[in-house]
N, C-alpha and C positions, 0 to 999 in steps of 0.2 A: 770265741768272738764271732758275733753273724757282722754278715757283710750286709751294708748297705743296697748294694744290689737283688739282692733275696728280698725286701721287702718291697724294693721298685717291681720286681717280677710281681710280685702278690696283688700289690696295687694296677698295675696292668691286668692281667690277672680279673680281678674286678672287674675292673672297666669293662673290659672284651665282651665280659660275660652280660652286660648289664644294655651296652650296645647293641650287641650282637641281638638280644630281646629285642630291643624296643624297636631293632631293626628287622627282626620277624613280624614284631607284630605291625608294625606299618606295610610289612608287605601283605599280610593275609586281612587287614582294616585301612586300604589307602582313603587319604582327608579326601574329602570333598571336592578340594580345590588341587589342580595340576600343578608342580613344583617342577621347574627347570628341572632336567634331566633325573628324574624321579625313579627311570625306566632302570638305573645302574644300580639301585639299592646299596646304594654307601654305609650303609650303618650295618648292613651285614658281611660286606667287604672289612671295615675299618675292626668291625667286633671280632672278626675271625682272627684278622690281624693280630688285633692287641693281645688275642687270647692266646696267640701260638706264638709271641713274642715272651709273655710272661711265663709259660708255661717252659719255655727255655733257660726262662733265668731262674726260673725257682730250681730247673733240676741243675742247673751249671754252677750256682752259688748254693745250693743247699748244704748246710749245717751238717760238717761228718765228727764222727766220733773218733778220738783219736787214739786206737788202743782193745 
């Protein structure tokens, strides 16, 4: 039986990784235009986050063998 938690970690997981990009590359391609507090780079904050969030639950609910 997989726990529903294994696949939230996955799905975060994702995310993190996907964030965490788009929040590199806004830092090494900033817009044009200045964004209130731009200077804290939130998307690579939030992306680190989510990734070392799931990457917890995939090993704490991962799928064992029994036997």
């Amino acid at each position: 039986m997989l726990s529903i938690w294994f696949f939230i970690g996955i799905l975060l997981l994702i995310y993190g990784v996907l964030i965490f990009g788009s929040g590199l590359y806004e830092y090494y391609n900033p817009p044009a235009e200045h964004k209130v507090l731009a200077e804290l780079h939130a998307g690579i904050w939030w992306g680190a986050l989510l990734f070392a969030l799931g990457a917890i639950y995939i090993l704490k609910f991962r799928p064992r063998r029994n036997g």
